[in-house]
Every structure is written in structure tokens, then in C-alpha cells.
BAKERO-74333 format. One record per residue: z negated, x, y negated of N, C-alpha, C, O, CB in turn. Coordinates in steps of 0.001 Angstrom, whole numbers, plus 524288, in hexadecimal, padded with zeros to 5 digits. Each point is the difference from the previous one (the first is absolute). Glycine has a CB too. Layout:
<vomis>
ZXYZXYZXYZXYZXY/...
</vomis>
This chain:
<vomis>
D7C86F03FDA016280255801B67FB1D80146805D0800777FCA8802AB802327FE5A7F6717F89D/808F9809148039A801B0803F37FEE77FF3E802C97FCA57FF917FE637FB7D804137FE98807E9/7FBE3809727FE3D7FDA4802117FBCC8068E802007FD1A8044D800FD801EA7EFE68023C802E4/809547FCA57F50E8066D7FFF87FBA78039A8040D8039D803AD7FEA5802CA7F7D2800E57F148/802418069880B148010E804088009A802D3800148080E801CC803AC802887F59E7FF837F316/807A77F6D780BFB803F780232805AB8069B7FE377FD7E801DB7FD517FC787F5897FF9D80DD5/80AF1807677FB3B8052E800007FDEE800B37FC0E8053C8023F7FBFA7FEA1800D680E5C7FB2D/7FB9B7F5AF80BE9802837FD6B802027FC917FA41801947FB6E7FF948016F80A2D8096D800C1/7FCFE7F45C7FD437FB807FA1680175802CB7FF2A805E2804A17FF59801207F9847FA077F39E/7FEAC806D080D7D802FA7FC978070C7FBA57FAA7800147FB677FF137FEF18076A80BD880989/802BF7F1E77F9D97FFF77FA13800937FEC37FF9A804C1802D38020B803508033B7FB4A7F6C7/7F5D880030807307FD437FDFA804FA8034B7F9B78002F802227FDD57FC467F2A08082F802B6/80AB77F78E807F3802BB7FADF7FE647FE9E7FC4F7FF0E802F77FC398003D800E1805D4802DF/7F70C7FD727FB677FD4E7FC097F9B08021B8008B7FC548001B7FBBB7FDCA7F870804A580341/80A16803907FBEB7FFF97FF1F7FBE18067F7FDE080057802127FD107FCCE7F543809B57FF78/80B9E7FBF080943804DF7FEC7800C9800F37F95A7FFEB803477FD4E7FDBC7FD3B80C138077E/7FC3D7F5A67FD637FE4E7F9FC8020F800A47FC5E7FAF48026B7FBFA7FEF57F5FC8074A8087E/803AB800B57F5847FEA47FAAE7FA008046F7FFF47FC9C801787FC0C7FDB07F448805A980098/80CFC803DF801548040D7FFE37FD79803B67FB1F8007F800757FC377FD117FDF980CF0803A0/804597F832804608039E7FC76802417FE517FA627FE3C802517FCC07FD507FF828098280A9C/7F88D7F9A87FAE37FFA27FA0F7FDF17FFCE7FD567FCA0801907FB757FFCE7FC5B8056580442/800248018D7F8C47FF967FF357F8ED804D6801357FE8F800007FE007FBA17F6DF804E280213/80E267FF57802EB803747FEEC7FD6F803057FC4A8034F8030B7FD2E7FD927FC3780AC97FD4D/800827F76980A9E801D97FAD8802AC800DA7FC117FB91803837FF617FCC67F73F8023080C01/800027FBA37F86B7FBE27FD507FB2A800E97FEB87FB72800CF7FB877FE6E7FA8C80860804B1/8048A802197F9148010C7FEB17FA3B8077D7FE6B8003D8020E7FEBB7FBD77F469809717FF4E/80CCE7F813809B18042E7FF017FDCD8015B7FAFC802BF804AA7FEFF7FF687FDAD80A537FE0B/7FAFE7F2FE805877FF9B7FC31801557FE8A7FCCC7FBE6801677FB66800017FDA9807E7807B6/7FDB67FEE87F3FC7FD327FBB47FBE8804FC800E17FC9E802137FBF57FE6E7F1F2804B4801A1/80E4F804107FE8780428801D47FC67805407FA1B800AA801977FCD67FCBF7FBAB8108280546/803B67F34780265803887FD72802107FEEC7F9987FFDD803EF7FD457FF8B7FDB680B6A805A0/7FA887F5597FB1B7FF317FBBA7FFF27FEB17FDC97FC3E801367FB647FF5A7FDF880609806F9/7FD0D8022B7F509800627FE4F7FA89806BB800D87FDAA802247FCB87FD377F26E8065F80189/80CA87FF488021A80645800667FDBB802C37FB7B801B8802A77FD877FCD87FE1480C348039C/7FEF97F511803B7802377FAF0801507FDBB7FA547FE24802F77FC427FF697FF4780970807C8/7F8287F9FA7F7ED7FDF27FCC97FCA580339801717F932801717FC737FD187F4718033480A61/80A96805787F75D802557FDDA7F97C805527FE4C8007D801637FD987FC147F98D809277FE5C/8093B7F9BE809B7804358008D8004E801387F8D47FFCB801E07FD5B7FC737FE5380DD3808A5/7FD667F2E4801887FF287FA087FFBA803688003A803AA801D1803ED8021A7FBB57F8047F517/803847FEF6809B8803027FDFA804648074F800307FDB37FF5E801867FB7C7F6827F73880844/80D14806EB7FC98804DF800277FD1A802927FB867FCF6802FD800387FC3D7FDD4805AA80A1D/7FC437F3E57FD918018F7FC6E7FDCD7FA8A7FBFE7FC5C800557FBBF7FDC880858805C380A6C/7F42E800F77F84B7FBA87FD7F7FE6E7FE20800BD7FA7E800E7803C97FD2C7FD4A7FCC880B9B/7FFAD7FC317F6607FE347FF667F7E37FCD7806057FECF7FC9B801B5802F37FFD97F12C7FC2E/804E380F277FD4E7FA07803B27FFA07FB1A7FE0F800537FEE57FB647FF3480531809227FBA8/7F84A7FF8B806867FA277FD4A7FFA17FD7C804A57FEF97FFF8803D5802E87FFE97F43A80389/7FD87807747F46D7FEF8803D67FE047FA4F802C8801A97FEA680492800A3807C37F7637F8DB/7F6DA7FED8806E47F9FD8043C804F88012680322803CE7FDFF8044A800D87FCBF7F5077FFA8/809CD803C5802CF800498040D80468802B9805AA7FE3580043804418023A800817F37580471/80099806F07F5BD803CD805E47FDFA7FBB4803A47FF14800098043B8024A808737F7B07F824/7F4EB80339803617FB8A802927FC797FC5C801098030D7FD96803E27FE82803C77F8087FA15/7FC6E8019380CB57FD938026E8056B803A98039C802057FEB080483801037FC7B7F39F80198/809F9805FF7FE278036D80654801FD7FE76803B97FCDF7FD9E803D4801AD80AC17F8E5800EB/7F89C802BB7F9427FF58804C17FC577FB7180301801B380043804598020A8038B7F7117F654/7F8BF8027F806DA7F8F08013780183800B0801838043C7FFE4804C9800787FA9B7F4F67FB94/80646803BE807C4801BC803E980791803FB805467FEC67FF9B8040C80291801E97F13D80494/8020C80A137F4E480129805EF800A57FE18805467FCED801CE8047580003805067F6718027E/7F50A802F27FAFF7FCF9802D67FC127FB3A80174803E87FD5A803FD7FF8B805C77F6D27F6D7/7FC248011280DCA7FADA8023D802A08046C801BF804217FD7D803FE800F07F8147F5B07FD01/80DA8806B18047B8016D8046880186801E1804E67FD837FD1B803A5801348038D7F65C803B0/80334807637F80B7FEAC805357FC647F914800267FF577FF16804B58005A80B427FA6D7F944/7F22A7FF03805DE7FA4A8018E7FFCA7FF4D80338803F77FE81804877FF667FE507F3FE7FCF3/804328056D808087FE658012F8078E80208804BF7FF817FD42803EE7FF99804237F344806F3/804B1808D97F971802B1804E18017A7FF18803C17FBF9800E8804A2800E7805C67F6F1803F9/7F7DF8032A7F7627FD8B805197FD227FB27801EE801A37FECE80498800C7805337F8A87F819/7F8897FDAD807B57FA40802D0800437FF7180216806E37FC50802CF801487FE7A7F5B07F5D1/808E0805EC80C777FE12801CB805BA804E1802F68023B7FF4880307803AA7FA0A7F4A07FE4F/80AE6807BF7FC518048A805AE80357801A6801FE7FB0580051804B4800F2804EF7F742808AD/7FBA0803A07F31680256804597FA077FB37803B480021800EC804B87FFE8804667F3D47F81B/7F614805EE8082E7FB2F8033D7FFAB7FF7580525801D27FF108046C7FE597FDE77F4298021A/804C18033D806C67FF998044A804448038D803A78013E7FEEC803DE802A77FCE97F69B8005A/80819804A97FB62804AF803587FFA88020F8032C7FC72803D2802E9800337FD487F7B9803E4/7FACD8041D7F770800C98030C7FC127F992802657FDEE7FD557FEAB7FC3A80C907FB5D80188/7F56E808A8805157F945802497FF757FF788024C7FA3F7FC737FE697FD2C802518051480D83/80507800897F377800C5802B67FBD87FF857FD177FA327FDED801A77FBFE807688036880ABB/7FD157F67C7FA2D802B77FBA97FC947FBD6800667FBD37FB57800B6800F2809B57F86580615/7FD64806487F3737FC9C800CE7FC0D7FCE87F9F97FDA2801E67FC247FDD9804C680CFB80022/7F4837F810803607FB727FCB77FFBC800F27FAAE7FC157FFA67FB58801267FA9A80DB0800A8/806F87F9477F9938018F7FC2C7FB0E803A87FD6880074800017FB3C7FF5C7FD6D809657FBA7/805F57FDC68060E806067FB4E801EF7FD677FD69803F78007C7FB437FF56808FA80A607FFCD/7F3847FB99805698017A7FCD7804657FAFC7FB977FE59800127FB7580193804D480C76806CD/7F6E27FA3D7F4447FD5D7FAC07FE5A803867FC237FB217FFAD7FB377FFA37F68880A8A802A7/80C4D7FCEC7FB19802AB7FC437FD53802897FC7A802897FFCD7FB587FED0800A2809FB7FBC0/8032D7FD2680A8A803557FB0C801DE7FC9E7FC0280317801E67FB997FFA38066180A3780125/7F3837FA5D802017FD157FD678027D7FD767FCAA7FCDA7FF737FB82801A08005980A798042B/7FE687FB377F5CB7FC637FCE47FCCC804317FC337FDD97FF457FB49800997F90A80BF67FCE8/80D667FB0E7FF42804777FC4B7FF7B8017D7F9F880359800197FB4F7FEF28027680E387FECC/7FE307F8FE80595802C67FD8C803967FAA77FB838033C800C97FBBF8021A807D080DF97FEC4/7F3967F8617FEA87FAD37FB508013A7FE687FBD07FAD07FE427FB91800AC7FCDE80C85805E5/8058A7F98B7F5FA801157FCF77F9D78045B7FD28801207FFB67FB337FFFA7FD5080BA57F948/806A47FB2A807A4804477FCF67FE827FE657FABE80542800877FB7A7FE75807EF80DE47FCAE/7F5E47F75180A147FF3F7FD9C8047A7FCAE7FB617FCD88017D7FB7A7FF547FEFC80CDB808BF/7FA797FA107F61A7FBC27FC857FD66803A27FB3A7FDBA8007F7FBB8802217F82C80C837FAFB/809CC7F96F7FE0E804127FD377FB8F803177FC4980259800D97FC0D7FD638002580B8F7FD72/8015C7F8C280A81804B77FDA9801727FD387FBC3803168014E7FB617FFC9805D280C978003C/7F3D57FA64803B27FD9B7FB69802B27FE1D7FBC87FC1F801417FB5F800607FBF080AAB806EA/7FEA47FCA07F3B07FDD87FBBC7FC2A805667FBF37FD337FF0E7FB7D7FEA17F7EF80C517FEC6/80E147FA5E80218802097FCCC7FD568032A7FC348044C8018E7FBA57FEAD7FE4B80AF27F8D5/801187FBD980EB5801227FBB38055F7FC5B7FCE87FE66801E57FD2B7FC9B800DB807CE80BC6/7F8537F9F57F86C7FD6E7FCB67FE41800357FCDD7FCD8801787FBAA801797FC058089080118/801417FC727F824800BA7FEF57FA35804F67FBB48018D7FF877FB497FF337FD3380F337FAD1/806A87F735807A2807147FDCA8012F7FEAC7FA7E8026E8014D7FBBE7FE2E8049680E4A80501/7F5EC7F75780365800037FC9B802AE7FE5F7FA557FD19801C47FB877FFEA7FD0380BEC806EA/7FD197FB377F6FF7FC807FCBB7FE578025D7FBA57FB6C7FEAB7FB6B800987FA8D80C6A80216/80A807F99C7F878802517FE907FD598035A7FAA1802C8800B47FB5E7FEEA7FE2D80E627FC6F/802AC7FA14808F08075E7FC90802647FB0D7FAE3803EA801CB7FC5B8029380A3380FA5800E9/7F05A7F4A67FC317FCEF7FD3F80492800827F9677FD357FE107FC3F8024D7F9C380D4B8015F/
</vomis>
């Protein structure tokens, strides 16, 4: 942890490492939940799987906030960056319980 008062932070290549990978990652889930709400082009809607995309791109905005927005933004003001994390993991919670809820209904 860093103390507030440094001006320069140097990146060792762990943290280079986790970055990369974690946003690899969070935009692999981005991308694939988006393509779950989008659907196939000729196929019926289905509304669980929409609503798990949704949830995969909410837990990615989670990732890329809580492990490279973090790190790249050391300064970043505390309250916003817990607001969007706590948001965006709510909203993840909401979208998985109601994929469910969906499945379970259409079952």
C-alpha cells in the first residue's frame, strides 16, 4: 500500500501482469454477456439467458473497476470508486437472482 502523500507510484510486473489480465478477463466476460443479451439473430428470445448476460457484464464492470481502474487510478476519489463497485455488484446480485427466478419459471 502506498503512502497518500507519494507522487510517483512505479509498477513492478505483478501488478503489470494482473492488470492486463484482469482487464483481458473483465472484457472477455463483457463481451460474452453482451452477446448472451443480444442472442443469436434468428432465434426466439430467451429471457434467462439475457438476464445472465446482463449479470456477466455487471461482474465484469465489477472486475475492471475493482482490479485495473483501481490500479491506474491510485488518486481516484474513494466515494465514487466505492459507489461504482458496490453499484455495479448489486446490480450483478439482481440480474443473476432474477436469471434464475426466469429459469425457474420458463422450466
Amino acid at each position: 500500500m502506498l503512502h497518500p502523500n507519494t507522487r510517483h507510484r512505479s509498477w513492478s510486473s505483478r501488478h503489470v501482469a494482473l492488470s492486463a489480465l484482469s482487464f483481458f478477463w473483465a472484457t472477455a466476460m463483457l463481451v460474452l454477456g453482451l452477446r448472451l443479451v443480444v442472442g443469436a439473430p434468428n432465434a426466439s428470445p430467451n429471457l434467462p439467458l439475457a438476464l445472465f448476460g446482463l449479470a456477466l457484464a455487471m461482474a465484469a464492470l465489477a472486475l475492471f473497476a475493482q482490479q485495473v481502474a483501481n490500479r491506474l487510478f491510485p488518486r481516484r476519489s474513494r466515494r465514487i470508486s466505492d459507489t461504482v463497485e458496490l453499484t455495479t455488484g448489486a446490480l450483478f446480485v439482481l440480474c443473476l437472482a432474477l436469471a434464475v427466478i426466469a429459469h425457474i419459471a420458463t422450466w
